[in-house]
mmCIF file of the N, C-alpha and C atoms, coordinates in Angstrom:
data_MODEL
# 
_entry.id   MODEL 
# 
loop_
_atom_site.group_PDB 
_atom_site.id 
_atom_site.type_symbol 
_atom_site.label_atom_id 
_atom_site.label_alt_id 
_atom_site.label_comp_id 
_atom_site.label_asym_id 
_atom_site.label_entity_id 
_atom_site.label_seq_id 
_atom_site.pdbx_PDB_ins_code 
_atom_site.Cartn_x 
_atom_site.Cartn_y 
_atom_site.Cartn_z 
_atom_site.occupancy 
_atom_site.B_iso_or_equiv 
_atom_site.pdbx_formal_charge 
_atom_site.auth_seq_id 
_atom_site.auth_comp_id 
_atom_site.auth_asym_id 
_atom_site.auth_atom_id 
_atom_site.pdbx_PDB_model_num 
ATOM 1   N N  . UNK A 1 1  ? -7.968  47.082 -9.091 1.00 0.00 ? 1  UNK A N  1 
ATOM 2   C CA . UNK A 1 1  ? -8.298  48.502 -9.032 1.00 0.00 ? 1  UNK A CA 1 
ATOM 3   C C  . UNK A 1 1  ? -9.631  48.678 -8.282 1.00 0.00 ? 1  UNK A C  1 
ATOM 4   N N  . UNK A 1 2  ? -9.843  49.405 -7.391 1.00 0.00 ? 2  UNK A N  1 
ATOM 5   C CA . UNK A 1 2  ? -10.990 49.611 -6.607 1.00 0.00 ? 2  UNK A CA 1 
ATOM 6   C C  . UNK A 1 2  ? -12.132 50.280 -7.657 1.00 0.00 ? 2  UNK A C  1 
ATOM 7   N N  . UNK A 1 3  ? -13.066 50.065 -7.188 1.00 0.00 ? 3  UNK A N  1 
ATOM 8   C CA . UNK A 1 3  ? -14.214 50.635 -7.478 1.00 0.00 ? 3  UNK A CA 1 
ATOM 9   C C  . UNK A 1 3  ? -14.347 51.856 -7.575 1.00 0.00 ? 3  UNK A C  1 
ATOM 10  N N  . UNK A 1 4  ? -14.927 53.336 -8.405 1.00 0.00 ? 4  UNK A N  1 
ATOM 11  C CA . UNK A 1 4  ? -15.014 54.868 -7.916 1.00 0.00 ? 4  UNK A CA 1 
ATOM 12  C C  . UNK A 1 4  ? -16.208 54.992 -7.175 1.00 0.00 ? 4  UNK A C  1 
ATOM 13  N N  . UNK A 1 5  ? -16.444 55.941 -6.101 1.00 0.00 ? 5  UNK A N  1 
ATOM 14  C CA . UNK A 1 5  ? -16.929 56.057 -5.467 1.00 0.00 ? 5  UNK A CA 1 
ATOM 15  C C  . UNK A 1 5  ? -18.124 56.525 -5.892 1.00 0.00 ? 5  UNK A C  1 
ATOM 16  N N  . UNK A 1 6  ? -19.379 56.243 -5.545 1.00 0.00 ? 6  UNK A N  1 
ATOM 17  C CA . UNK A 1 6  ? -20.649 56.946 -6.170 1.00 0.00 ? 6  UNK A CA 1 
ATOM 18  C C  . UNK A 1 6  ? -20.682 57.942 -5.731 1.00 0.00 ? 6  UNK A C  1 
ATOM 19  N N  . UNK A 1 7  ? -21.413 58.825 -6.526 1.00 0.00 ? 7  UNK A N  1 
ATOM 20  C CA . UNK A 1 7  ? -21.923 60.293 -6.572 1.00 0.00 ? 7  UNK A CA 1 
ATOM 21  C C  . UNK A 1 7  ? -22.705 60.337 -5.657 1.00 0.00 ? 7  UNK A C  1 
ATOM 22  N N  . UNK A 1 8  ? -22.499 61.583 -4.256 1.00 0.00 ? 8  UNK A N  1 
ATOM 23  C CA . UNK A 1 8  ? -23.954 61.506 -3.395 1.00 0.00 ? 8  UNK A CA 1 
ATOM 24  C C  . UNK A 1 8  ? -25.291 62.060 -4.002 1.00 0.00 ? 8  UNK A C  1 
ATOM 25  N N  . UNK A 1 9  ? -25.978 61.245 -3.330 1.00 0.00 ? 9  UNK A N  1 
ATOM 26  C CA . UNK A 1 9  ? -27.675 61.881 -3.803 1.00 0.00 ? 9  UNK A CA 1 
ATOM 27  C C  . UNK A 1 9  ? -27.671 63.159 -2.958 1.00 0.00 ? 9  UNK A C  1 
ATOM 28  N N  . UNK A 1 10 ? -27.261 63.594 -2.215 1.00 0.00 ? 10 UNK A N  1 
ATOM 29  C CA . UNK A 1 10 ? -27.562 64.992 -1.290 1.00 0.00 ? 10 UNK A CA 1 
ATOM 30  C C  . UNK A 1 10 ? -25.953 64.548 -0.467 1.00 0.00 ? 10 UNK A C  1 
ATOM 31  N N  . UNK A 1 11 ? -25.778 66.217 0.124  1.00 0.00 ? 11 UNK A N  1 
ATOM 32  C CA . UNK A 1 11 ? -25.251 66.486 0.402  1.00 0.00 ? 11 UNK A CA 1 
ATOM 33  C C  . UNK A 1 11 ? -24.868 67.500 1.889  1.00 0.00 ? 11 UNK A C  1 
ATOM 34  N N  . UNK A 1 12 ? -24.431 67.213 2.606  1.00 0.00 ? 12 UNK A N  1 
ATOM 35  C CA . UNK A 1 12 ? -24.853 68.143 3.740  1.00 0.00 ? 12 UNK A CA 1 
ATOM 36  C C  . UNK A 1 12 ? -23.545 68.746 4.349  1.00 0.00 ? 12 UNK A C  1 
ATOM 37  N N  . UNK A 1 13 ? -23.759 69.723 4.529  1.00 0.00 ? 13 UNK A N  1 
ATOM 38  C CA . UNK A 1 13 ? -22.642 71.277 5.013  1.00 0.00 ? 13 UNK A CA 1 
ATOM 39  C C  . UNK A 1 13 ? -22.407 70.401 6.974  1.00 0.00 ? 13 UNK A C  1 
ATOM 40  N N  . UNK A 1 14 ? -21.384 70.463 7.533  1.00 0.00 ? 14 UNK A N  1 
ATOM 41  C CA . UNK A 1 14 ? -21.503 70.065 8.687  1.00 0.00 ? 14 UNK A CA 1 
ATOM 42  C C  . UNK A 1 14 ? -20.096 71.308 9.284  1.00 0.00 ? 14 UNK A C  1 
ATOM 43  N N  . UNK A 1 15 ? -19.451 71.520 8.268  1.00 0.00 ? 15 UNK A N  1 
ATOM 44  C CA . UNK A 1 15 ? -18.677 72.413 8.914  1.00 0.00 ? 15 UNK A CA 1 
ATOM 45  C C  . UNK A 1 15 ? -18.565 73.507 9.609  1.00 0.00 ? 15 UNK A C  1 
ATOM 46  N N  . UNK A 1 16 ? -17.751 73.401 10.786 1.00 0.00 ? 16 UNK A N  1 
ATOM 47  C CA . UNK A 1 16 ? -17.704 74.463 11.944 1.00 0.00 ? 16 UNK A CA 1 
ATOM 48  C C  . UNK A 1 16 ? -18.742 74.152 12.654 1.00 0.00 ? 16 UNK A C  1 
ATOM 49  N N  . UNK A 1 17 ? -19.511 72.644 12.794 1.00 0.00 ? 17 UNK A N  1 
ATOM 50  C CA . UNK A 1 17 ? -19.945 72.180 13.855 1.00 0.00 ? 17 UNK A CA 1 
ATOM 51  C C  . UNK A 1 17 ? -19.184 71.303 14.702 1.00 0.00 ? 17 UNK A C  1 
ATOM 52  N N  . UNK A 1 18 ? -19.738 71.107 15.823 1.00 0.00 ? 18 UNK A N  1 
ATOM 53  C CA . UNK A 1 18 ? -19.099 70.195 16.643 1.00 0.00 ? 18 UNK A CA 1 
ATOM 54  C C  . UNK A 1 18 ? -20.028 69.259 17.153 1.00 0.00 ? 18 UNK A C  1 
ATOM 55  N N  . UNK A 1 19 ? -19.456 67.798 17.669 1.00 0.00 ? 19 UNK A N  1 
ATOM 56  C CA . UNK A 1 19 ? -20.199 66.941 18.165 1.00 0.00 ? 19 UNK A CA 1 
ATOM 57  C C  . UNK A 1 19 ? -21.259 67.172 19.315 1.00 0.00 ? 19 UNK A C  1 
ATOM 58  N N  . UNK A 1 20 ? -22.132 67.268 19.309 1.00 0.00 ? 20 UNK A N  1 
ATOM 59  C CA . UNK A 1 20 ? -22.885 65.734 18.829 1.00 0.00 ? 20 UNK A CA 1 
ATOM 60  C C  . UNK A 1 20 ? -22.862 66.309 17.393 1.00 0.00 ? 20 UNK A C  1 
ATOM 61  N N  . UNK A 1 21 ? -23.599 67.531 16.725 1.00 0.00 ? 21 UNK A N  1 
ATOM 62  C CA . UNK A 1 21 ? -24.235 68.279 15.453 1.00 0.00 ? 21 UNK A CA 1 
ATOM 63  C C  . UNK A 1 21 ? -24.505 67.172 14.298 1.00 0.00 ? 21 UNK A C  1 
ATOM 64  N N  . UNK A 1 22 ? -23.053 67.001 14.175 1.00 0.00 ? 22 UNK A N  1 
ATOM 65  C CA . UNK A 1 22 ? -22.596 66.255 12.717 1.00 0.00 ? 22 UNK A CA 1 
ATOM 66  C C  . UNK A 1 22 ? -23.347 64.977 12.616 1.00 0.00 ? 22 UNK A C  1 
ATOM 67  N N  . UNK A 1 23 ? -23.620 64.184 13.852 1.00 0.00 ? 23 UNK A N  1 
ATOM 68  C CA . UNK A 1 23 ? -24.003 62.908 14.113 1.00 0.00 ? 23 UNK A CA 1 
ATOM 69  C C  . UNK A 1 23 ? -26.024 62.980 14.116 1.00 0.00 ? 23 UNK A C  1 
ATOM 70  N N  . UNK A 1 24 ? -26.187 64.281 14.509 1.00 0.00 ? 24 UNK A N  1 
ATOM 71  C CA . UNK A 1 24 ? -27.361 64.447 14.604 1.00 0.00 ? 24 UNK A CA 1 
ATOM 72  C C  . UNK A 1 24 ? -27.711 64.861 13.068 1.00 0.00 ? 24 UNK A C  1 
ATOM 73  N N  . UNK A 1 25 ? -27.238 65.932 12.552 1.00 0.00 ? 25 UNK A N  1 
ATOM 74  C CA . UNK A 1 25 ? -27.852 66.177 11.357 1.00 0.00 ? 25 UNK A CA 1 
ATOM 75  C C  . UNK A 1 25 ? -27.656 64.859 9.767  1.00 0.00 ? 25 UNK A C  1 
ATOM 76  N N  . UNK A 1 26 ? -27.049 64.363 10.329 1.00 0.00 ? 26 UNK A N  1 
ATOM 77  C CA . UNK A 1 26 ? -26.495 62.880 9.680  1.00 0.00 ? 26 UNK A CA 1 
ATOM 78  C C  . UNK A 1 26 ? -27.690 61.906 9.959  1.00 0.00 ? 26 UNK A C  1 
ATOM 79  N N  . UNK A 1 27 ? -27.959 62.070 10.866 1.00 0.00 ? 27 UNK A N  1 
ATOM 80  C CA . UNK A 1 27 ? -29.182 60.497 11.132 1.00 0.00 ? 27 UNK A CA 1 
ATOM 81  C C  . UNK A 1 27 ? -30.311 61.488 10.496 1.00 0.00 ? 27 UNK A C  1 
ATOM 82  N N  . UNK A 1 28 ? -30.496 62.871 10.978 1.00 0.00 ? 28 UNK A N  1 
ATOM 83  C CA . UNK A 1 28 ? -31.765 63.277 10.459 1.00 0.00 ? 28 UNK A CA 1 
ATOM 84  C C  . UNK A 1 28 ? -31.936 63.018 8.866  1.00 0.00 ? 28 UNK A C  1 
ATOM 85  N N  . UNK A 1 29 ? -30.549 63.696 7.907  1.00 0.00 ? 29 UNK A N  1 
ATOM 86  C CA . UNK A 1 29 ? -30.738 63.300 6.160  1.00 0.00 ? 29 UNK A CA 1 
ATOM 87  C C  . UNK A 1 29 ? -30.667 61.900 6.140  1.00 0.00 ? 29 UNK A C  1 
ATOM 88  N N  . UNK A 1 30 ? -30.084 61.494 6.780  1.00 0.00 ? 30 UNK A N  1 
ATOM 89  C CA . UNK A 1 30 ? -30.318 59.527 6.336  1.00 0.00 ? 30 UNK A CA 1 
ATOM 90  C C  . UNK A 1 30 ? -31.989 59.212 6.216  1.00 0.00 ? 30 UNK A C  1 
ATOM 91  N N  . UNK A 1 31 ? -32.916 59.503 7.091  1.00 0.00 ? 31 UNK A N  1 
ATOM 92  C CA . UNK A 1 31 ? -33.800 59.178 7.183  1.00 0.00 ? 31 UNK A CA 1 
ATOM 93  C C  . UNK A 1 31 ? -34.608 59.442 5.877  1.00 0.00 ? 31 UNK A C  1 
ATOM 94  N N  . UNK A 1 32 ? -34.299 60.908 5.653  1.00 0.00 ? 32 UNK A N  1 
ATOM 95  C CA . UNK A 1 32 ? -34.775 61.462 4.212  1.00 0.00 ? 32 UNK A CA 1 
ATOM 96  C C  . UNK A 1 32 ? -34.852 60.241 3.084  1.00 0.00 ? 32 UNK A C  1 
ATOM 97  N N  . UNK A 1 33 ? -33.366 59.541 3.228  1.00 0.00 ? 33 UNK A N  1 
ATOM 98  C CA . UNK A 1 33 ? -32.790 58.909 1.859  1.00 0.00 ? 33 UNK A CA 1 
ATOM 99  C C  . UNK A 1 33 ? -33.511 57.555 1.492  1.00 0.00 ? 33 UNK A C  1 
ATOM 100 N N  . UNK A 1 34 ? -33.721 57.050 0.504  1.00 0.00 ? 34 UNK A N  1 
ATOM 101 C CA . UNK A 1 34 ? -34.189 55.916 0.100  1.00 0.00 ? 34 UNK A CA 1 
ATOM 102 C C  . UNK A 1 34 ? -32.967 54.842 0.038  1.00 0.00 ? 34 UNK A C  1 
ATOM 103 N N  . UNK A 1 35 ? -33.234 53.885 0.530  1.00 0.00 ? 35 UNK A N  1 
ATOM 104 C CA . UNK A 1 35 ? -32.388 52.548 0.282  1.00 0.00 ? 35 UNK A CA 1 
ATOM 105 C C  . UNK A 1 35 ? -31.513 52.611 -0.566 1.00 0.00 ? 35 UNK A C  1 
ATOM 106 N N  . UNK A 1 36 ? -30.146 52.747 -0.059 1.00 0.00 ? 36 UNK A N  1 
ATOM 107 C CA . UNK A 1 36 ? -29.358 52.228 -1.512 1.00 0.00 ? 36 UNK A CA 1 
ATOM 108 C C  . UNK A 1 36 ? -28.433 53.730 -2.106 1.00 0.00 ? 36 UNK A C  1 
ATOM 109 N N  . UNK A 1 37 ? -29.182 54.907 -1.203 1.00 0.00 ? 37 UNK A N  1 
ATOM 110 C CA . UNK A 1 37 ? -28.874 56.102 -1.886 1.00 0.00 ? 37 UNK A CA 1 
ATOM 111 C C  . UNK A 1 37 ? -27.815 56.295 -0.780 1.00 0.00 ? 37 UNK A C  1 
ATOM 112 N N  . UNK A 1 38 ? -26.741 57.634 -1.222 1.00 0.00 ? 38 UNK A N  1 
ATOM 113 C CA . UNK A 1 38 ? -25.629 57.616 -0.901 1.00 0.00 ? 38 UNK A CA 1 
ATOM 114 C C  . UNK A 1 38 ? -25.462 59.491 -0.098 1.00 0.00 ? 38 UNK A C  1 
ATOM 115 N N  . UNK A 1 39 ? -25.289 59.335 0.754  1.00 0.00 ? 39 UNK A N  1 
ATOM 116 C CA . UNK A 1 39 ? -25.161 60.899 1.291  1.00 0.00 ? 39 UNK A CA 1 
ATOM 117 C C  . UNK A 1 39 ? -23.599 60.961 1.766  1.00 0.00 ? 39 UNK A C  1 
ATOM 118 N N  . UNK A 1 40 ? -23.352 62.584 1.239  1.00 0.00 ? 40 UNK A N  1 
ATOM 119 C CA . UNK A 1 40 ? -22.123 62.648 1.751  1.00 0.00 ? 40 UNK A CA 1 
ATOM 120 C C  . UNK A 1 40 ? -21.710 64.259 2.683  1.00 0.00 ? 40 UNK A C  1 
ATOM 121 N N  . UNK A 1 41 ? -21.280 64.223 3.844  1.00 0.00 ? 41 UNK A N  1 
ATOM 122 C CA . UNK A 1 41 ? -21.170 64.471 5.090  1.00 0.00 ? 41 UNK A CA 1 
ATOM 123 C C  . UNK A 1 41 ? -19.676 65.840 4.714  1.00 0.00 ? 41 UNK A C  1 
ATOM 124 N N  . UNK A 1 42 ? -20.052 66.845 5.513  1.00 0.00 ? 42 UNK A N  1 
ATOM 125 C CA . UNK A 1 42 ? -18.499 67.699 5.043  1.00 0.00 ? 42 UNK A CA 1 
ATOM 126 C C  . UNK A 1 42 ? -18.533 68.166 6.894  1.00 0.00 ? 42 UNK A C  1 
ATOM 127 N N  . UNK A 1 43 ? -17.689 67.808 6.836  1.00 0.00 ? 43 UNK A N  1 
ATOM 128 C CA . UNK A 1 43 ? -17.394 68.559 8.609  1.00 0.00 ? 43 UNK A CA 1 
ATOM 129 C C  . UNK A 1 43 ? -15.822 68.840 9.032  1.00 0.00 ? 43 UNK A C  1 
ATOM 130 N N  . UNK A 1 44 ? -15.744 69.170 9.595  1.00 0.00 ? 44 UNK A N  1 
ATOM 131 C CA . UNK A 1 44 ? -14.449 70.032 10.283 1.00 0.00 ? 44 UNK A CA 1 
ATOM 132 C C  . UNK A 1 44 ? -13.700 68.917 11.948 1.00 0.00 ? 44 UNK A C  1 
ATOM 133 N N  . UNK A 1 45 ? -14.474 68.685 12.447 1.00 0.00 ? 45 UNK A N  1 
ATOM 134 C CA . UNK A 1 45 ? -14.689 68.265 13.963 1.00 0.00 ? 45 UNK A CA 1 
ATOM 135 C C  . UNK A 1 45 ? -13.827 67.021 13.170 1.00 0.00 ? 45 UNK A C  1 
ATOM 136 N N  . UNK A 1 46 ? -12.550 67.127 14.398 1.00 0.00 ? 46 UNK A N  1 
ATOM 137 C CA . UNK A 1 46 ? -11.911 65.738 13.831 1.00 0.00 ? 46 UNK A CA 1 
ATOM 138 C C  . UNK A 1 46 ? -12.181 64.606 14.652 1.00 0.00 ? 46 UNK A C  1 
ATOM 139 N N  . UNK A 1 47 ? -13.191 64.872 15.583 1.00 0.00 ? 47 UNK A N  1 
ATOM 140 C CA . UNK A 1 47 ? -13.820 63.585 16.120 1.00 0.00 ? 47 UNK A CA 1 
ATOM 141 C C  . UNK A 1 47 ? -15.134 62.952 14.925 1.00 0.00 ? 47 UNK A C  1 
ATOM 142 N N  . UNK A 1 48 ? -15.410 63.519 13.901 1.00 0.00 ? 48 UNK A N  1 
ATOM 143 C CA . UNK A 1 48 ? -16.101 62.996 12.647 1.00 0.00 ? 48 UNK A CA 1 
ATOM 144 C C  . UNK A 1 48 ? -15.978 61.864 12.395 1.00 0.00 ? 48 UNK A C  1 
ATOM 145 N N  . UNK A 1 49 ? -14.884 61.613 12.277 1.00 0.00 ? 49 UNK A N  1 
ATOM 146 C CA . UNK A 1 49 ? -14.201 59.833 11.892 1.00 0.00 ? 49 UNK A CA 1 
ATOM 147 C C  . UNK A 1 49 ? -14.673 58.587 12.922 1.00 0.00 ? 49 UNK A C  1 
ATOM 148 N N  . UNK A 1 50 ? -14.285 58.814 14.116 1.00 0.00 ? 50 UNK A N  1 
ATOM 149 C CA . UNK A 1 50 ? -14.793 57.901 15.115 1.00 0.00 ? 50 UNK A CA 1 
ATOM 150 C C  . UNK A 1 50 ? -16.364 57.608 15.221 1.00 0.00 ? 50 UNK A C  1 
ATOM 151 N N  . UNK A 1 51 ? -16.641 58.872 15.051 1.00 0.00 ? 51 UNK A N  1 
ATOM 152 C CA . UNK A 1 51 ? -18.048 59.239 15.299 1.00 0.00 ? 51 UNK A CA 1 
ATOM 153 C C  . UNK A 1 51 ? -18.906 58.408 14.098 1.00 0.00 ? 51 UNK A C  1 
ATOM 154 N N  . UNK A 1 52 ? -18.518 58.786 13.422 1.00 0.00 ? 52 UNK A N  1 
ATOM 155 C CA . UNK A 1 52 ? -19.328 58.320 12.314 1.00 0.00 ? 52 UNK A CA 1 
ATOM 156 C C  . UNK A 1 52 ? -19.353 56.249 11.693 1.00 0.00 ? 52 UNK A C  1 
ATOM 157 N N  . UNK A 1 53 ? -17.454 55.950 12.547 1.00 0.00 ? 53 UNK A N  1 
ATOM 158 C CA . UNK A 1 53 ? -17.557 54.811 12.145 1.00 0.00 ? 53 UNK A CA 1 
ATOM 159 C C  . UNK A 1 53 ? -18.361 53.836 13.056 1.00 0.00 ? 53 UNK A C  1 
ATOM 160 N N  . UNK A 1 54 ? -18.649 54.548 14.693 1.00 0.00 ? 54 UNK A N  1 
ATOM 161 C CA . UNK A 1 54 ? -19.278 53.964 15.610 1.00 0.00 ? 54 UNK A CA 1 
ATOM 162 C C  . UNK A 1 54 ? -20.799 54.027 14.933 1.00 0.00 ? 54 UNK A C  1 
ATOM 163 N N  . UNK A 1 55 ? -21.497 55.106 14.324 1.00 0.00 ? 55 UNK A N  1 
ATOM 164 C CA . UNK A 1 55 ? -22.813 55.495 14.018 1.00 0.00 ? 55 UNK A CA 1 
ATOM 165 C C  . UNK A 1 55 ? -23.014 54.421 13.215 1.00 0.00 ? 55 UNK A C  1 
ATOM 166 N N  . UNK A 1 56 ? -22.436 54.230 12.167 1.00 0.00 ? 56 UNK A N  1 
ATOM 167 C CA . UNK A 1 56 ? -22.842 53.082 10.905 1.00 0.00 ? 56 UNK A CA 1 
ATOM 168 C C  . UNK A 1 56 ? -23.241 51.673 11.600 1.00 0.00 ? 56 UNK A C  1 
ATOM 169 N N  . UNK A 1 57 ? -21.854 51.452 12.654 1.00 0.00 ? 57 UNK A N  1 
ATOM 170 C CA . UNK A 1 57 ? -21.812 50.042 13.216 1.00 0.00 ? 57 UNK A CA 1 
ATOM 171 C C  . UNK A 1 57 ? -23.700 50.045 13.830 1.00 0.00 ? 57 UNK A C  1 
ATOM 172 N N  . UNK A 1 58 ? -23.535 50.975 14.662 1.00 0.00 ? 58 UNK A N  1 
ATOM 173 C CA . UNK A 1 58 ? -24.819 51.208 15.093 1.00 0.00 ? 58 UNK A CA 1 
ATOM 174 C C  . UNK A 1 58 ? -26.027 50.784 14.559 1.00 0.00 ? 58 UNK A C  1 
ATOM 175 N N  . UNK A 1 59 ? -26.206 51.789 13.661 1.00 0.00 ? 59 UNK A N  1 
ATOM 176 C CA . UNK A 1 59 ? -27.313 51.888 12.761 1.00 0.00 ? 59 UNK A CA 1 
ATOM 177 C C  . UNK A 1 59 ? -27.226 50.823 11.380 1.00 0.00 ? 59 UNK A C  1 
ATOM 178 N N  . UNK A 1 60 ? -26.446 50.502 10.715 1.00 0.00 ? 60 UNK A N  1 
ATOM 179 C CA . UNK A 1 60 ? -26.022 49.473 10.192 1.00 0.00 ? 60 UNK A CA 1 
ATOM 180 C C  . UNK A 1 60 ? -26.168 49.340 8.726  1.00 0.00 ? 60 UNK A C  1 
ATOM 181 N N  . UNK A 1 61 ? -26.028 51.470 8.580  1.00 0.00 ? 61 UNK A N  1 
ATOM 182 C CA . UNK A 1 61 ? -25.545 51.813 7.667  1.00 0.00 ? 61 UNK A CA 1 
ATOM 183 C C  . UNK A 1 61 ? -24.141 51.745 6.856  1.00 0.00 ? 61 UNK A C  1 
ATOM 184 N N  . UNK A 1 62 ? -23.811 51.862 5.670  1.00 0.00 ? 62 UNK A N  1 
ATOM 185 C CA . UNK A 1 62 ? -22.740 51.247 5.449  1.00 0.00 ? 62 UNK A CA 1 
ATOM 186 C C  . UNK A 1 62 ? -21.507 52.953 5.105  1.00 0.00 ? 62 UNK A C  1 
ATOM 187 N N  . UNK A 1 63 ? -20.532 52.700 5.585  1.00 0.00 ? 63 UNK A N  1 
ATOM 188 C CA . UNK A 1 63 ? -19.340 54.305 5.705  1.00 0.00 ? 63 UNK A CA 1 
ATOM 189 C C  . UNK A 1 63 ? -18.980 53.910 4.556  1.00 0.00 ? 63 UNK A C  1 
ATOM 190 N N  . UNK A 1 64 ? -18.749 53.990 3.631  1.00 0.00 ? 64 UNK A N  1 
ATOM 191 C CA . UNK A 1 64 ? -18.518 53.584 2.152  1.00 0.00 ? 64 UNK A CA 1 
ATOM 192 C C  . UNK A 1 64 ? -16.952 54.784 1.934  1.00 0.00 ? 64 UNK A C  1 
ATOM 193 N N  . UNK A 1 65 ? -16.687 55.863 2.748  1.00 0.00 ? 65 UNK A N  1 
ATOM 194 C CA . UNK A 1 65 ? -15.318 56.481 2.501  1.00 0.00 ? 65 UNK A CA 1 
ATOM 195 C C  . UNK A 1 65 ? -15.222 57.641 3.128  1.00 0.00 ? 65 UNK A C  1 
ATOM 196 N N  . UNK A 1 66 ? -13.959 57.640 4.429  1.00 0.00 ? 66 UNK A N  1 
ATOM 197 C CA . UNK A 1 66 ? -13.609 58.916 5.024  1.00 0.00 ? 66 UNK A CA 1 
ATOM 198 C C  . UNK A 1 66 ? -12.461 59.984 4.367  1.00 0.00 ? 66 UNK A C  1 
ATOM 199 N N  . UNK A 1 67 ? -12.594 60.721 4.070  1.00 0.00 ? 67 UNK A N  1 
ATOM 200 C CA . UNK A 1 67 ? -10.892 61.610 3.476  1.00 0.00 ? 67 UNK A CA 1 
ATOM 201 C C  . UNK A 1 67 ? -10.928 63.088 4.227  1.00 0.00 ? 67 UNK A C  1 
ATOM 202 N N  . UNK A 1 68 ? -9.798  63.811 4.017  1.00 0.00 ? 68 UNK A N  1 
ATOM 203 C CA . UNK A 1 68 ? -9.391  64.622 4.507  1.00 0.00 ? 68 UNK A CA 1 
ATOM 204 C C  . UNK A 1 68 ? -8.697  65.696 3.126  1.00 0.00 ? 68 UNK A C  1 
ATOM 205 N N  . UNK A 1 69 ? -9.660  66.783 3.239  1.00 0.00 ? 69 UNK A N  1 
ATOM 206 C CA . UNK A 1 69 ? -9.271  67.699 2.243  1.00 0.00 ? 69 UNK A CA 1 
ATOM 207 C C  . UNK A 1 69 ? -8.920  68.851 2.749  1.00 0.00 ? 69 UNK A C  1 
ATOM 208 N N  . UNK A 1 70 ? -7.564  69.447 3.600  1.00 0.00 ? 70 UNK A N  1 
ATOM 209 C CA . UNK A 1 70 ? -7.641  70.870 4.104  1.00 0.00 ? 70 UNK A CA 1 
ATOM 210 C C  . UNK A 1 70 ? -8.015  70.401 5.138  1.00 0.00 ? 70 UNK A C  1 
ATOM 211 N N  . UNK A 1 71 ? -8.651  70.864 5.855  1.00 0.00 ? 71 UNK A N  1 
ATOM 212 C CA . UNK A 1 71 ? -9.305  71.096 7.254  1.00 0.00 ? 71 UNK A CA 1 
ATOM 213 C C  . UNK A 1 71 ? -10.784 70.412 7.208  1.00 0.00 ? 71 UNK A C  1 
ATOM 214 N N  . UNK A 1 72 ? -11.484 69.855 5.976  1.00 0.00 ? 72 UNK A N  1 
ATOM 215 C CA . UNK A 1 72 ? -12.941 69.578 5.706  1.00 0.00 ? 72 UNK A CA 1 
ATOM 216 C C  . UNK A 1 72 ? -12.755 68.039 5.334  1.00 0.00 ? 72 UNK A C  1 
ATOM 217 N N  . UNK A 1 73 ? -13.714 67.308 6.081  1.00 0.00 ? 73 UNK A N  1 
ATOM 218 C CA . UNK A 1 73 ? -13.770 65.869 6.389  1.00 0.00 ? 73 UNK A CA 1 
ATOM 219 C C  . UNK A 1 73 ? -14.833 65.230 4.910  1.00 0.00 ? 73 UNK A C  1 
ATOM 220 N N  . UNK A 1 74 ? -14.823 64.739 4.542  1.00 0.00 ? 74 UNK A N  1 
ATOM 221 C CA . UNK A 1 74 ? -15.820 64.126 3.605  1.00 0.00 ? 74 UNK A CA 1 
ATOM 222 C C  . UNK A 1 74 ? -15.916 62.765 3.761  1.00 0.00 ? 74 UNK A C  1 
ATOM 223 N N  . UNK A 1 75 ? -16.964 62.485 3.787  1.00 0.00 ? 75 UNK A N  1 
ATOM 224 C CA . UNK A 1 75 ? -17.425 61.405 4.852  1.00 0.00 ? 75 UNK A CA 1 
ATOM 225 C C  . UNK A 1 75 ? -18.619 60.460 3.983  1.00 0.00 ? 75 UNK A C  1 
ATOM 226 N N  . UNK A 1 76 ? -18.574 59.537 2.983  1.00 0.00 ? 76 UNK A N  1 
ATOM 227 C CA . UNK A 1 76 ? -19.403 59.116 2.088  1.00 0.00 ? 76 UNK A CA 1 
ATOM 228 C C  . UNK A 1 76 ? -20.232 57.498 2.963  1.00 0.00 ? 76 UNK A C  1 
ATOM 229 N N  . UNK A 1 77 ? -21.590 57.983 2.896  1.00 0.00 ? 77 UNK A N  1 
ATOM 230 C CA . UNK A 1 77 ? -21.946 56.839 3.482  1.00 0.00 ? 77 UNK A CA 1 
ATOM 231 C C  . UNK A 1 77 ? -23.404 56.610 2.730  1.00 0.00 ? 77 UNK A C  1 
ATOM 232 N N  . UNK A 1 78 ? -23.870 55.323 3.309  1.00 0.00 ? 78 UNK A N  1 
ATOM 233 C CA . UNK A 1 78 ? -25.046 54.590 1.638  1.00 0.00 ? 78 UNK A CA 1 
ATOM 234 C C  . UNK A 1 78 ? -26.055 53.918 2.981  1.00 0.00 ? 78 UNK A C  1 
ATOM 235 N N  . UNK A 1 79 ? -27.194 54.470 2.856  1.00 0.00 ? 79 UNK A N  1 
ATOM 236 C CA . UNK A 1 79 ? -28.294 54.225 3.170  1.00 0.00 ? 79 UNK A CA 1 
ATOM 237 C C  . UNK A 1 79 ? -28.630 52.563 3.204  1.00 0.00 ? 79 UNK A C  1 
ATOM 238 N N  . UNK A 1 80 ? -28.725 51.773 4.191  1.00 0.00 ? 80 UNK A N  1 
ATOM 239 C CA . UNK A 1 80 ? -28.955 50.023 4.161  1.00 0.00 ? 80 UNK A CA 1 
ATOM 240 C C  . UNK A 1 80 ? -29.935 49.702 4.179  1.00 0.00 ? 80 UNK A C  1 
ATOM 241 N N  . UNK A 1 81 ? -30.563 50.312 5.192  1.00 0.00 ? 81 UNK A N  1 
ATOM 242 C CA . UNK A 1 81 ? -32.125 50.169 5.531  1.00 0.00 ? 81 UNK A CA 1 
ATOM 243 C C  . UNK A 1 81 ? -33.121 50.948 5.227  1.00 0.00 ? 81 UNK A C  1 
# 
């Protein structure tokens, strides 16, 4: 049985933006977050997914869970560094 997903420490509105937005306002709250803490992402833009799994690789943060609720992306990812 998998693990449940942690609760985000913050939370950020991304919907009815479009790329770059989501990717930008994403690195800006990461920075906010302390090690270890967990932010979770709501956006619309169905380039979100790519976007975000390239960003982690990147930055070398960890995507901890993408889903699809309706039309709104939720996007759970955990602070590494």
């Amino acid at each position: 049985m998998a693990e449940p997903l942690p609760a985000p420490d913050q939370v950020i509105d991304c919907a009815g933006m479009m790329c770059p937005l989501p990717v930008i306002k994403t690195s800006q709250a990461m920075k906010a977050l302390n090690q270890g803490q967990v932010l979770e992402l709501l956006a619309t833009d169905p380039g979100v997914e790519p976007d975000m799994r390239a960003w982690t690789e990147r930055t070398g943060n960890a995507l901890l869970d993408i889903r699809k609720d309706g039309d709104v992306f939720h996007v759970l990812l955990r602070r590494e560094k």
